[in-house]
Backbone as a printed PyTorch tensor [residue, N CA C, xyz], in Angstrom:
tensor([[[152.6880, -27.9500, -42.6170],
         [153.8090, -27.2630, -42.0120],
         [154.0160, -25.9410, -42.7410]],

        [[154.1010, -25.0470, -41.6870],
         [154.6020, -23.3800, -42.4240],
         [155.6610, -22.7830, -41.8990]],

        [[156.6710, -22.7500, -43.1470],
         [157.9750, -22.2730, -43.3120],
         [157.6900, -20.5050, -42.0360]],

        [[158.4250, -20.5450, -41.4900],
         [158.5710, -18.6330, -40.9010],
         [160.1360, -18.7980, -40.7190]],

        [[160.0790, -17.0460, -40.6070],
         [161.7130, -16.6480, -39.9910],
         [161.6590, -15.7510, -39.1610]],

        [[162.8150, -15.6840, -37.9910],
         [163.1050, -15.0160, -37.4240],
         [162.7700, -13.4840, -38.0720]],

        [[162.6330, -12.3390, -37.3330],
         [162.3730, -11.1990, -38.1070],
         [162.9880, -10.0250, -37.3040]],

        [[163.8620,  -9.2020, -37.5960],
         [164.6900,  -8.7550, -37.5990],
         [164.6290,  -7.1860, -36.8020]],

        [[163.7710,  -6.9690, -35.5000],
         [162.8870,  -5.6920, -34.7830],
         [163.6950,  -4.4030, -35.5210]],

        [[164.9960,  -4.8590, -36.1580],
         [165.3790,  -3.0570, -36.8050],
         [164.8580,  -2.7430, -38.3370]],

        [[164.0460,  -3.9680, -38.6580],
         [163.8020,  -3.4940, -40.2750],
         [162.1060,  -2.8570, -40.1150]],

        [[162.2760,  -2.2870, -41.0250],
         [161.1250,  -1.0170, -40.5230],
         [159.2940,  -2.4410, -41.4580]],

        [[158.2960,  -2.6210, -40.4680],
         [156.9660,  -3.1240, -40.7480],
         [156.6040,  -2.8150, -41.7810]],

        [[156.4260,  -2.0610, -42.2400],
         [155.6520,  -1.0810, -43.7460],
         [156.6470,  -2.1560, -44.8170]],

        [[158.2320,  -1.8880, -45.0420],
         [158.5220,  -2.6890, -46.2030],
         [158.0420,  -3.8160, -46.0920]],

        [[158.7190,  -4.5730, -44.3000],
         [158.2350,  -6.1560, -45.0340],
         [156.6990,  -6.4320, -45.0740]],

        [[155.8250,  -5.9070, -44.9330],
         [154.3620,  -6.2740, -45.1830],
         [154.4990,  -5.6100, -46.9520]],

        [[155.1570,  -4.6030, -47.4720],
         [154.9730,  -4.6670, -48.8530],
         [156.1190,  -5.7320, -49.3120]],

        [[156.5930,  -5.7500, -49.0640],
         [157.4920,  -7.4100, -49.3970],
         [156.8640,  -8.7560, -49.2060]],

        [[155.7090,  -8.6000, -49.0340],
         [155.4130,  -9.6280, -48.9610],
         [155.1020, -10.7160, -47.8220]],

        [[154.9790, -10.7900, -46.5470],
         [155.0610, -10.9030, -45.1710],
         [154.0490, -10.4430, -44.2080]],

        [[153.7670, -11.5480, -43.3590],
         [152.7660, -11.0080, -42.1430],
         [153.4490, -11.0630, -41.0740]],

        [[153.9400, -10.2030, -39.7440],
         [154.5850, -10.4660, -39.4470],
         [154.0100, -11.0960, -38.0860]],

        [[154.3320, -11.3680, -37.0920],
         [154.1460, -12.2870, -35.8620],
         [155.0390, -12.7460, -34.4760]],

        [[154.3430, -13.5430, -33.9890],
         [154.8920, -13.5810, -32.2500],
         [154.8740, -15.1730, -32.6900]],

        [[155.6810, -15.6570, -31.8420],
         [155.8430, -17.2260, -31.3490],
         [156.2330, -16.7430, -29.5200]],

        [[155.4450, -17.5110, -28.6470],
         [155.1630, -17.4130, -27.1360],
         [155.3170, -18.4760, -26.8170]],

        [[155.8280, -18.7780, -25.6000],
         [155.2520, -19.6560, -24.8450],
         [155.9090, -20.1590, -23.3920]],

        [[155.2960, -21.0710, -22.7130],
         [155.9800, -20.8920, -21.3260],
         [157.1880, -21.7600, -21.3390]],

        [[157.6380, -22.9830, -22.5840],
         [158.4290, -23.4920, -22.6500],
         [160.0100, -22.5640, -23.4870]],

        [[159.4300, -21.3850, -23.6880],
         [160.5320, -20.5380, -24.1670],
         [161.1360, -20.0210, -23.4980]],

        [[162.5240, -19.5480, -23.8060],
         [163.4610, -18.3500, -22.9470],
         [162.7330, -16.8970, -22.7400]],

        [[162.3710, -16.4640, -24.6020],
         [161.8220, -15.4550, -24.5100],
         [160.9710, -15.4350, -26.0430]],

        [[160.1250, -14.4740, -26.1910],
         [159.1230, -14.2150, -27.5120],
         [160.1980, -14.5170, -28.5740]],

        [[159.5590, -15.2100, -29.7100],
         [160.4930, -15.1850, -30.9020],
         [159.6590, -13.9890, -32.2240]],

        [[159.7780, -12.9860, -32.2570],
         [159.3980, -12.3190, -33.6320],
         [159.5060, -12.9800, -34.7500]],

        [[158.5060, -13.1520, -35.7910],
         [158.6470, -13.6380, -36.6670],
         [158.4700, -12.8560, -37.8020]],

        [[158.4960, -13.3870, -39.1780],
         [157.9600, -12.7670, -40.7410],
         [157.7820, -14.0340, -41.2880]],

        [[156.0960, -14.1770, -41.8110],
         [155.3930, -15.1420, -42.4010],
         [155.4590, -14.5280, -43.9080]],

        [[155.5740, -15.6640, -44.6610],
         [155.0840, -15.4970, -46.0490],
         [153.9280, -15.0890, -46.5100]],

        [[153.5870, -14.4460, -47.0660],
         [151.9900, -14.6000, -47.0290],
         [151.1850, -15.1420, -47.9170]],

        [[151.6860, -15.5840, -49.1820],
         [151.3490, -16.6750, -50.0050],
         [150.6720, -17.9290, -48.8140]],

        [[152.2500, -18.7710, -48.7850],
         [152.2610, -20.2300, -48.1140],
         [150.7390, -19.9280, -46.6670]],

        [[150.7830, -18.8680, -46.0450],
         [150.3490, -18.6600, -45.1000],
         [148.8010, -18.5060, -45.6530]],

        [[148.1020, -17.7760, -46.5960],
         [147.4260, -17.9140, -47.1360],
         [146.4270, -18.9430, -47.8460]],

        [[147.6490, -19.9040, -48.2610],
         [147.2480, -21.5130, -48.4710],
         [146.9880, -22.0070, -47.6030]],

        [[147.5720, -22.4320, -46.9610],
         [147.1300, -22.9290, -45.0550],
         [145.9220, -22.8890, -44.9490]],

        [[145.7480, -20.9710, -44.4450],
         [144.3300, -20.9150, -44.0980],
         [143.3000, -21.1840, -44.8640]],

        [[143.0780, -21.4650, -46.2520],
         [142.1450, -21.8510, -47.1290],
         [142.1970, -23.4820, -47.0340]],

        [[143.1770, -24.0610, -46.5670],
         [142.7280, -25.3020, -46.3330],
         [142.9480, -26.5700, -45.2770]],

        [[142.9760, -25.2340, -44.2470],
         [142.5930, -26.0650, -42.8590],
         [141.6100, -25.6980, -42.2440]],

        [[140.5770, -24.9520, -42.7140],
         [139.0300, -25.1130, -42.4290],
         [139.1280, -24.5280, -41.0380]],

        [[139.9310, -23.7720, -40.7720],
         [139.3580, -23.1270, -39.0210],
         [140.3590, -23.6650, -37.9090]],

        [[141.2210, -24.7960, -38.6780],
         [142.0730, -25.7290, -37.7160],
         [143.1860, -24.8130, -37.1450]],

        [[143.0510, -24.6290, -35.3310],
         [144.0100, -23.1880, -35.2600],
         [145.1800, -23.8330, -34.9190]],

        [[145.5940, -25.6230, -35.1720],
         [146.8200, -26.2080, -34.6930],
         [147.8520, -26.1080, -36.4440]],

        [[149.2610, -25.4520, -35.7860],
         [150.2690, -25.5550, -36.9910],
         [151.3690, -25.7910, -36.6850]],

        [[152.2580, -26.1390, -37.6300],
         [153.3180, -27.0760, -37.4140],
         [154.5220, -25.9420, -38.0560]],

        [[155.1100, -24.9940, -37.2930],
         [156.3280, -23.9950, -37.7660],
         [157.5870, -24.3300, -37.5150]],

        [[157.9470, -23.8860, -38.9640],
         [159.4300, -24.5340, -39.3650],
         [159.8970, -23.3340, -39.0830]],

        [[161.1850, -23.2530, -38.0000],
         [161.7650, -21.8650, -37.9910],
         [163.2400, -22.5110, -37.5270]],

        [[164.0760, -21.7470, -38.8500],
         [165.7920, -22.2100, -38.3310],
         [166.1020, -23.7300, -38.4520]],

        [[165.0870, -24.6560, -39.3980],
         [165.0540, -26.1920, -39.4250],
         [164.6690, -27.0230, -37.6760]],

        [[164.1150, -26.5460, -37.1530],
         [163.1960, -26.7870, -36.0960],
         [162.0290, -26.6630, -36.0720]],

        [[160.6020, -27.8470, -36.2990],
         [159.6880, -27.9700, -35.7050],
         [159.0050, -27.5500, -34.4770]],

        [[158.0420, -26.6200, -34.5990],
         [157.7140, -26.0760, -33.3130],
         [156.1310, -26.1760, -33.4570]],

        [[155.1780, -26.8960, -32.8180],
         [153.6820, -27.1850, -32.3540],
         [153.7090, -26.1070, -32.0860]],

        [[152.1650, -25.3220, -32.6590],
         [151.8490, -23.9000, -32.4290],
         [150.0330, -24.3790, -32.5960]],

        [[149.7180, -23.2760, -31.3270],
         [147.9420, -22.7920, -31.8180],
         [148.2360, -21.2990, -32.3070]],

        [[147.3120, -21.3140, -32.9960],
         [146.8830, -19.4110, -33.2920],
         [146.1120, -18.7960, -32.3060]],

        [[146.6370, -17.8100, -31.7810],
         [146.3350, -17.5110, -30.6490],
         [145.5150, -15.8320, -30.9660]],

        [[145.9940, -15.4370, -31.8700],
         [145.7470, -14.4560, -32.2920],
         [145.9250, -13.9900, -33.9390]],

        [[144.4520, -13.4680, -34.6900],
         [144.6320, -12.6380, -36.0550],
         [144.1860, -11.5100, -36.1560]],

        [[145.5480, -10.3660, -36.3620],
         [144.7910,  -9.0510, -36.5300],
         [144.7890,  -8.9380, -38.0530]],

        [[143.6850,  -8.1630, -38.7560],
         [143.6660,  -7.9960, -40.0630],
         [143.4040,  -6.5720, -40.1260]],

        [[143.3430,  -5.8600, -41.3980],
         [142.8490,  -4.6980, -41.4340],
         [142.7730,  -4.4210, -42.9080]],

        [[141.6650,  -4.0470, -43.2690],
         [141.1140,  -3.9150, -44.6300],
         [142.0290,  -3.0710, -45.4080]],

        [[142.6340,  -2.3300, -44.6580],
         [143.5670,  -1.0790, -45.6240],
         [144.6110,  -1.6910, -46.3880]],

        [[145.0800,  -3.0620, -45.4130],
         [146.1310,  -3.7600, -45.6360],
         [146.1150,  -4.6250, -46.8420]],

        [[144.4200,  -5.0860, -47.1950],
         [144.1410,  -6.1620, -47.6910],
         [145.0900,  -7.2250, -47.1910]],

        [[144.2320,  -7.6610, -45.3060],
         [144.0660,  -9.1320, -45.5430],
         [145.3380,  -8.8040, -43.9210]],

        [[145.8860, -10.2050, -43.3620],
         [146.2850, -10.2660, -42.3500],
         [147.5050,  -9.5090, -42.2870]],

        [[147.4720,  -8.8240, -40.5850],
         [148.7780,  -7.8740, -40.1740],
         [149.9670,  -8.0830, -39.3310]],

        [[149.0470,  -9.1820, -38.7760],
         [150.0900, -10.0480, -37.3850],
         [149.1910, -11.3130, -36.8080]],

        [[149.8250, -12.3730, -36.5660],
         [149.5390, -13.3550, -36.1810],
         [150.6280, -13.7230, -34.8170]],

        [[149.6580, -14.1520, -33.7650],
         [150.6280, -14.8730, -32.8770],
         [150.3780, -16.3860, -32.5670]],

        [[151.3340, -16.9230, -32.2310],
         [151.4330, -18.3360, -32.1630],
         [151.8550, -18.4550, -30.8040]],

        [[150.9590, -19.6650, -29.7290],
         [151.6800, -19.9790, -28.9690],
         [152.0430, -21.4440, -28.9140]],

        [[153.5380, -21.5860, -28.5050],
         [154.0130, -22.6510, -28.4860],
         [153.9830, -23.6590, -27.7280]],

        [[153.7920, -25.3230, -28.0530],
         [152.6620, -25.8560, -26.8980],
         [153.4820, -27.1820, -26.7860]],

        [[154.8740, -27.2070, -27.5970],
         [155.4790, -28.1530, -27.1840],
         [156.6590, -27.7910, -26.5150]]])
């Protein structure tokens, strides 16, 4: 399970990726509408080193469980390492 939060469209991308954060989409057809997120990038980091490719995750957002695939990873070398991730939601 990986902790995310809501993320906040007026705080400017540049800090929270130097703060520490990847930021991201949660989708899906069982939603009202897109949820923006900000991932840790530690915890998020761990994950991917040890779920071997597995694109099913289990996001904690607001103390709610939400079934997610990875639907999408953009990375970019300048960044060192991931820029946005989207998740779609499948429960």
């Amino acid at each position: 399970m990986l902790e995310v939060f809501k993320r906040n469209l007026n705080q400017n991308n540049k800090n929270l990726r130097k703060s520490g954060y990847i930021l991201g989409l949660i989708y899906g057809p069982n939603l009202d509408q897109d949820i923006p997120i900000q991932i840790p990038k530690t915890p998020f980091l761990r994950f991917a080193e040890t779920n071997n490719n597995n694109l099913n995750v289990d996001l904690l957002l607001d103390g709610e469980v939400r079934k997610c695939i990875i639907t999408e990873i953009q990375s970019q070398p300048a960044f060192e390492g991931y820029t946005h991730i989207n998740f779609k939601c499948i429960d």
